[in-house]
C-alpha positions in Angstrom: 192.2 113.8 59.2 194.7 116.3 59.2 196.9 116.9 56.3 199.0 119.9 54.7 197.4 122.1 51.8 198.4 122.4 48.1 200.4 120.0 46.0 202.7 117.1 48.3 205.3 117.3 45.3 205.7 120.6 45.3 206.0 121.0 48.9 208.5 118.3 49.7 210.4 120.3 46.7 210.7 123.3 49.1 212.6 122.6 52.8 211.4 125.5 53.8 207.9 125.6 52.9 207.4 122.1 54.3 208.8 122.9 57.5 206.4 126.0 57.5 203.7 123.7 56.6 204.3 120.7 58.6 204.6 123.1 61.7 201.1 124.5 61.3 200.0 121.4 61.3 201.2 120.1 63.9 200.5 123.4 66.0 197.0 122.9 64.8 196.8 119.0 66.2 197.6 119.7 69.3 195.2 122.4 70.0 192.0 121.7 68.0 192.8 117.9 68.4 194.6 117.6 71.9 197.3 115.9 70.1 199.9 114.8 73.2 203.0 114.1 70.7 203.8 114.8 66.8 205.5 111.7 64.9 206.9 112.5 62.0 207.5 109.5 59.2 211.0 108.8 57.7 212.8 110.0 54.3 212.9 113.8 53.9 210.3 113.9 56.6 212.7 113.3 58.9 214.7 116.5 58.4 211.7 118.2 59.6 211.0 116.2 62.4 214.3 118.0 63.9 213.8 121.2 62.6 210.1 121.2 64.6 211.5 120.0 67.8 211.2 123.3 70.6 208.6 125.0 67.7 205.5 122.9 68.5 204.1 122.5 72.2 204.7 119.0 72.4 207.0 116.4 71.7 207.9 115.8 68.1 209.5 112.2 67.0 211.5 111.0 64.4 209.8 107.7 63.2 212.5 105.7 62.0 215.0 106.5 64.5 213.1 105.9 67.3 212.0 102.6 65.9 215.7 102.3 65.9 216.4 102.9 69.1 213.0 100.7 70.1 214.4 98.0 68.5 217.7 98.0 69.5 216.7 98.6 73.0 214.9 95.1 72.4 217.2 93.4 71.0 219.7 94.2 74.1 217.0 92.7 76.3 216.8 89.4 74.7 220.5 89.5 74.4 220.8 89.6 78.2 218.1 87.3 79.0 
């Protein structure tokens, strides 16, 4: 398991260092793990989800909007069915 170093308060108290963090990270899943795509959970996390996008060297996704998106996408579906 993967996770960022130091204290998670104090990190999600500085934008900056969390983005710094999360994208080391993430670099470092998808080369010593092979991760294909980063998703990155909701809240204040979701900032940084948009900030990553075009720094790692894979896909990064925004949790709740995609489940957004996934659900409304569903919900169209049934609508038409």
């Amino acid at each position: 398991m993967l996770a960022t170093e130091g204290d998670p308060i104090a990190l999600m108290a500085t934008p900056v260092e969390l983005e710094s963090a999360l994208q080391v990270l993430a670099q470092q899943a998808v080369t010593e793990h092979g991760a294909e795509v980063i998703v990155i959970g909701g809240g204040p996390l979701g900032r940084v989800a948009k900030a990553l996008s075009g720094k790692v060297d894979v896909p990064v996704i925004e949790a709740i909007p995609e489940a957004v998106r996934y659900l409304a996408a569903a919900l169209g579906a049934a609508a038409t069915r």
